[in-house]
PLY file of the C-alpha trace (Angstrom):
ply
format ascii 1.0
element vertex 306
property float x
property float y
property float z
element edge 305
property int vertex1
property int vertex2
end_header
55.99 -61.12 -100.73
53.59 -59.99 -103.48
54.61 -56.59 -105.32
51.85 -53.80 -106.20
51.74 -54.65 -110.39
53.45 -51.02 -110.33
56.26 -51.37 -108.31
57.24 -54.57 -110.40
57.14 -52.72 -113.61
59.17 -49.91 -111.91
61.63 -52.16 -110.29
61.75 -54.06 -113.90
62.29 -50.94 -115.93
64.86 -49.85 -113.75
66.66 -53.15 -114.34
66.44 -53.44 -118.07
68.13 -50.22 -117.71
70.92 -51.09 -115.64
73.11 -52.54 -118.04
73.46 -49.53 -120.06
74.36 -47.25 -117.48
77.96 -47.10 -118.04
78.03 -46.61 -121.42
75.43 -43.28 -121.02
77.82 -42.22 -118.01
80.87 -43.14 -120.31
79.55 -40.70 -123.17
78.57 -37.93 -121.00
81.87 -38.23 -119.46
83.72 -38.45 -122.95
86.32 -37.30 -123.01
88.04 -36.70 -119.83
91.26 -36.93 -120.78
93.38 -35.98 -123.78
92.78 -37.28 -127.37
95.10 -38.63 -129.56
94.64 -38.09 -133.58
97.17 -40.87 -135.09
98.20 -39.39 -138.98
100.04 -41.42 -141.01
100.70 -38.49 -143.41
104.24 -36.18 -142.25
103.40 -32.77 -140.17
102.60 -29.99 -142.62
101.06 -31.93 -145.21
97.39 -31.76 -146.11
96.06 -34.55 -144.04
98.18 -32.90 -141.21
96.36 -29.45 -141.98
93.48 -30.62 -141.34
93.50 -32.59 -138.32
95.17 -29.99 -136.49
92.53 -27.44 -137.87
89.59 -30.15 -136.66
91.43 -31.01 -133.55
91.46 -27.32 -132.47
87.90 -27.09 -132.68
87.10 -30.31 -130.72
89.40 -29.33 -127.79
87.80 -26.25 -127.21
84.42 -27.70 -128.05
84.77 -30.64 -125.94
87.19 -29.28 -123.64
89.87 -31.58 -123.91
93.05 -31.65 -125.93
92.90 -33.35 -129.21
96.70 -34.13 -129.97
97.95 -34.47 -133.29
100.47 -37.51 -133.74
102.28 -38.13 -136.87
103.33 -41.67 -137.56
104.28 -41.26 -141.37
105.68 -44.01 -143.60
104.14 -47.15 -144.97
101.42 -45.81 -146.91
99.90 -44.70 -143.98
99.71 -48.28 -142.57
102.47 -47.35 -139.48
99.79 -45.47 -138.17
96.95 -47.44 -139.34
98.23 -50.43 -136.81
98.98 -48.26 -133.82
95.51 -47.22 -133.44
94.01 -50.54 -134.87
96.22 -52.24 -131.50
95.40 -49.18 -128.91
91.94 -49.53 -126.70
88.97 -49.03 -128.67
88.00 -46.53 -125.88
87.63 -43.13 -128.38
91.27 -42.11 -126.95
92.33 -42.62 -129.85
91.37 -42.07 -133.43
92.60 -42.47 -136.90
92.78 -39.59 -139.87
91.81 -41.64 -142.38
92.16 -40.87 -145.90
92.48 -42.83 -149.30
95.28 -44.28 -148.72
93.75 -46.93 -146.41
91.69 -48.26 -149.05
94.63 -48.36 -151.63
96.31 -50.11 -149.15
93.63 -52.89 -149.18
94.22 -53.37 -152.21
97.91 -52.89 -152.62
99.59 -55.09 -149.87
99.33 -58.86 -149.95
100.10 -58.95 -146.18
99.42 -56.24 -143.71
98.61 -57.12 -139.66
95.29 -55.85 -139.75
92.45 -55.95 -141.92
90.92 -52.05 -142.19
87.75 -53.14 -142.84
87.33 -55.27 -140.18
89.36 -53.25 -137.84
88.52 -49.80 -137.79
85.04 -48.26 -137.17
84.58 -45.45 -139.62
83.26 -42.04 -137.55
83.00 -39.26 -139.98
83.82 -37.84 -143.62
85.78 -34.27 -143.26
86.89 -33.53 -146.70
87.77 -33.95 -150.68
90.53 -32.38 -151.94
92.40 -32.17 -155.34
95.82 -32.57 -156.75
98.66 -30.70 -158.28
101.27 -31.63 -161.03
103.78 -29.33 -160.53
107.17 -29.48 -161.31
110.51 -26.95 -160.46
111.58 -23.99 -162.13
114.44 -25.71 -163.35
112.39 -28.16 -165.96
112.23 -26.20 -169.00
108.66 -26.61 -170.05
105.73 -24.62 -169.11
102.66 -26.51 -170.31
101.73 -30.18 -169.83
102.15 -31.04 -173.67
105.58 -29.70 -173.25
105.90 -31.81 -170.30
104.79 -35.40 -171.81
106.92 -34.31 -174.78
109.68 -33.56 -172.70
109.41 -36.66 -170.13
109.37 -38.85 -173.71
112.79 -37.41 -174.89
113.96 -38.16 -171.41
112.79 -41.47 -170.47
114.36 -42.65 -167.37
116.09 -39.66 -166.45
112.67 -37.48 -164.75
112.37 -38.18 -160.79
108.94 -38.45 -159.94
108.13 -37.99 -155.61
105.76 -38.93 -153.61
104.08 -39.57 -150.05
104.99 -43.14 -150.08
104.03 -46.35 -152.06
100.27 -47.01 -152.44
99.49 -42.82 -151.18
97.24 -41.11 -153.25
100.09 -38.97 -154.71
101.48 -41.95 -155.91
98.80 -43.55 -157.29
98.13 -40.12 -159.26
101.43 -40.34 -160.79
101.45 -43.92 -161.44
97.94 -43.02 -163.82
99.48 -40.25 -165.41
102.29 -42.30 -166.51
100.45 -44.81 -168.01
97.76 -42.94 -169.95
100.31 -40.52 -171.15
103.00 -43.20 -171.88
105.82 -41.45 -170.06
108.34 -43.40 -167.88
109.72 -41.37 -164.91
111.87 -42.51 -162.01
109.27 -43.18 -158.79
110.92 -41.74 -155.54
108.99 -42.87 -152.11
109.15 -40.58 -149.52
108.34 -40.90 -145.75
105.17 -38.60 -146.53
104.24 -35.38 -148.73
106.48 -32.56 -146.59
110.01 -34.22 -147.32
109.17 -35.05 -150.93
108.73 -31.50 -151.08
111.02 -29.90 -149.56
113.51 -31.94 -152.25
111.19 -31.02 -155.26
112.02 -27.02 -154.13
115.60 -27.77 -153.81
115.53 -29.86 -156.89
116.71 -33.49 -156.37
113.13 -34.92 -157.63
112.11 -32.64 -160.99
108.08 -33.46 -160.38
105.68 -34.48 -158.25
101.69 -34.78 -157.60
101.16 -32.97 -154.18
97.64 -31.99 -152.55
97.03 -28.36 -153.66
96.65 -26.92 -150.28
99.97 -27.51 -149.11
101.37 -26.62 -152.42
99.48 -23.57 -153.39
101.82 -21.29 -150.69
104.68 -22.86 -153.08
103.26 -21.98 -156.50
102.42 -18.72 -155.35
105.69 -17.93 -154.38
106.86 -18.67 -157.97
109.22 -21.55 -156.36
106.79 -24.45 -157.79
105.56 -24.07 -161.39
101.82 -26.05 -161.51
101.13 -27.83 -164.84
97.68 -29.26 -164.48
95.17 -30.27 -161.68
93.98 -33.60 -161.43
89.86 -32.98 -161.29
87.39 -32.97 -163.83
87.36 -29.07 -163.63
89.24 -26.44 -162.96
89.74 -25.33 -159.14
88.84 -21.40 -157.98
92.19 -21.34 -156.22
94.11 -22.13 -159.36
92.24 -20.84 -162.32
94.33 -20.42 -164.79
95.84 -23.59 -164.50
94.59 -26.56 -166.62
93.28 -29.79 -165.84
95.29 -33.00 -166.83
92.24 -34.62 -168.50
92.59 -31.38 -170.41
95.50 -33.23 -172.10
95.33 -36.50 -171.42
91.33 -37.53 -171.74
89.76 -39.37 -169.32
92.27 -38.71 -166.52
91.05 -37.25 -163.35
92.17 -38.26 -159.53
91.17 -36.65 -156.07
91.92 -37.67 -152.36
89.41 -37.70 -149.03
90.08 -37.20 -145.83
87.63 -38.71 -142.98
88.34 -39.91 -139.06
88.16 -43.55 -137.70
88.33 -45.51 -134.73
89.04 -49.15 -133.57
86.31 -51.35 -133.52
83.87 -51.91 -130.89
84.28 -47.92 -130.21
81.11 -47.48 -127.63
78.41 -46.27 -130.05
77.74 -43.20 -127.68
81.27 -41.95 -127.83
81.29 -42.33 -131.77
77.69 -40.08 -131.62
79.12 -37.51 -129.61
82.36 -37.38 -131.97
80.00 -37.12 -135.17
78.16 -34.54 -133.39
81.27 -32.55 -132.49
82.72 -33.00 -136.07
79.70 -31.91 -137.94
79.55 -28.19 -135.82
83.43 -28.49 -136.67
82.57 -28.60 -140.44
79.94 -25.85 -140.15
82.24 -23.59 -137.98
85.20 -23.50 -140.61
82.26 -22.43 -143.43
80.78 -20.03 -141.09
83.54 -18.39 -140.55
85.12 -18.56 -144.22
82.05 -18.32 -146.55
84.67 -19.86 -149.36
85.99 -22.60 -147.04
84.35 -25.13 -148.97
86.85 -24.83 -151.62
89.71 -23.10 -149.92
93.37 -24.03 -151.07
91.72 -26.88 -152.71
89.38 -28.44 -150.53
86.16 -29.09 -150.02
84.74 -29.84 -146.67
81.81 -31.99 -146.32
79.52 -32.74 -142.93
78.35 -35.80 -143.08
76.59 -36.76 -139.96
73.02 -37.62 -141.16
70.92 -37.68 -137.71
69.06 -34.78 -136.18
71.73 -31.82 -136.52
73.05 -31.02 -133.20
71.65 -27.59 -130.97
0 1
1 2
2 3
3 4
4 5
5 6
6 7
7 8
8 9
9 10
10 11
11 12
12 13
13 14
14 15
15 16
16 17
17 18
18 19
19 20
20 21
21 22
22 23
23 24
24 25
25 26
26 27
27 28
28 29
29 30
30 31
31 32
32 33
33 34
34 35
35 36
36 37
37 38
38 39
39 40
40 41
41 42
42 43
43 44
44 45
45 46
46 47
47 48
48 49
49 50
50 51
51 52
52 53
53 54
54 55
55 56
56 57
57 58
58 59
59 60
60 61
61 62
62 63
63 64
64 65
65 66
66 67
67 68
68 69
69 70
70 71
71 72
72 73
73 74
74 75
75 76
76 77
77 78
78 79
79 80
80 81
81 82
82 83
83 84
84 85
85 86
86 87
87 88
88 89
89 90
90 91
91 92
92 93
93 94
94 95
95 96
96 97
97 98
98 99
99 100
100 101
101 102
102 103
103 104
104 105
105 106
106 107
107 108
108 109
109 110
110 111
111 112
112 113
113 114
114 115
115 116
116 117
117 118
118 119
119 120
120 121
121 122
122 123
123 124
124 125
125 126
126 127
127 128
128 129
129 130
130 131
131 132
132 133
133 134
134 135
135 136
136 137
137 138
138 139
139 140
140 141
141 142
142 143
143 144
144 145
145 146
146 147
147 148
148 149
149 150
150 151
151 152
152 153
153 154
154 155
155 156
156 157
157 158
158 159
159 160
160 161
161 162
162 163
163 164
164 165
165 166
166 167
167 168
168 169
169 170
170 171
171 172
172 173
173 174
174 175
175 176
176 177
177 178
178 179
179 180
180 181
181 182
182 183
183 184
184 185
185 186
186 187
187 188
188 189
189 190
190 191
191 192
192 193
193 194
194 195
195 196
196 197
197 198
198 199
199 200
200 201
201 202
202 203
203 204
204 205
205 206
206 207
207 208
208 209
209 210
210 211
211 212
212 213
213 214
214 215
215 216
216 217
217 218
218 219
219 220
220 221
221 222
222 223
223 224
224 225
225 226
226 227
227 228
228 229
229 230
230 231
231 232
232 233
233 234
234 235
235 236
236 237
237 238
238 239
239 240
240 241
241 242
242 243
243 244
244 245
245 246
246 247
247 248
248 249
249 250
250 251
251 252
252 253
253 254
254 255
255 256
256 257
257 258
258 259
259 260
260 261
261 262
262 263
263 264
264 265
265 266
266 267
267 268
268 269
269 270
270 271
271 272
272 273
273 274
274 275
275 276
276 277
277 278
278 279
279 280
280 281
281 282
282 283
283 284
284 285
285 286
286 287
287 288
288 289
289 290
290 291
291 292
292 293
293 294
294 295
295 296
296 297
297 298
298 299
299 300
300 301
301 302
302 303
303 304
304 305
């Protein structure tokens, strides 16, 4: 049987498209069931903060829960694995932050490789650190502090999130460029090595400002210095380390992820969602942008979405 040149072309078009049918269906259907966000960081931290504040916004935007999970310890790579070894179906996704890329770095042997096995989806935010210390240290100034931590070398406990976290790797620069040699305490993320700098048992620690700042404003947490180049708008009268210790400046990002081979339709429709996300927080808070620290950045570059 001969075909009309049109009805070939029609019947040919039709089956070019036929093999990517189920992904359009599967990204108009995303997502039609609940969400998981893996964080490796404890609940109440920073990186926790945020992906409940994002996560809010995509399950009413996309209406479907988006469930925070917290897997802290390691770094960050406890929960790093789980989603590396879960379906790369856009179930479930991965706050990523700088950690993962210290971690690259840091750890000889780790069973996955981040590059390789996690898509990246979007950038969400920068934010800056806080040396602060508790009432109890008698200095008010970071001078005072170095000069202090010199005279006492050994004997100052310094927390943090975990070995190879950004609050670690903060401290670990200050105490070189300034010379001083502290104690390094690993926690099982930033909310317990808190909650023992306010009681005490660690004297100092480099925290994310935005779950600090409730802390320092309470007068239980005495701030030293900020990490950035400048000085933040939540924290003005509060120095900057480089301030005292030239040269020295350290900041954190926060961003979401995905295993690999994540359908390319469902990561669009993620971006999309994330980027209105972004915009909503700012809309809504005109000073969002640098709110307890942070700074929230869209970075989906395609056509913005209606």
């Amino acid at each position: 049987m001969k075909l009309p040149r049109r009805t070939f072309l029609h019947l040919a078009a039709g089956a070019a498209a036929l093999p990517f049918a189920p992904y359009v269906a599967r990204a108009q259907a995303y997502p039609s069931r609940p969400v998981r966000i893996i964080v490796g960081q404890a609940a109440g931290s920073g990186s926790d903060t945020v992906a409940r504040l994002i996560g809010q916004f995509l399950s009413n935007h996309l209406g479907q829960p988006f469930v925070v999970e917290n897997r802290p310890g390691a770094g960050g790579n406890i929960a790093t694995e789980a989603v590396v070894r879960s379906p790369p179906d856009g179930y479930t996704l991965l706050l990523v932050n700088s950690a993962n890329t210290i971690n690259a770095t840091l750890c000889e042997k780790l069973n996955f490789d981040f590059i390789r096995d996690v898509a990246p989806i979007s950038g969400l935010a920068s934010f800056s650190f806080v040396m602060e210390v508790n009432p109890s240290v008698p200095t008010n100034t970071l001078p005072e502090f170095i000069a202090y931590a010199k005279a006492n070398a050994g004997k100052i406990n310094m927390a943090s999130a975990g070995s190879g976290s950004t609050h670690h790797v903060s401290g670990e620069l200050f105490k070189m460029m300034a010379g001083v040699d502290m104690v390094y305490v690993p926690y099982r993320g930033s909310s317990p090595a808190l909650t023992d700098l306010l009681a005490g048992q660690v004297q100092v620690m480099f925290d994310a400002t935005p779950s600090s700042l409730p802390h320092i404003r309470a007068g239980k947490l005495r701030p030293l210095a900020v990490t950035t180049a400048t000085r933040l708008e939540v924290l003005p009268d509060v120095p900057t380390v480089g301030d005292s210790v030239p040269g020295y400046e350290a900041s954190s990002w926060l961003g979401f992820g995905a295993p690999k081979i994540t359908p390319a339709a469902v990561v669009e429709r993620l971006i999309k969602a994330i980027n209105l996300a972004i915009s909503d927080v700012v809309r809504v808070s005109p000073v969002s942008a640098r709110r307890d620290g942070y700074r929230l950045a869209c970075t989906y570059t395609g056509r913005q979405p209606s």
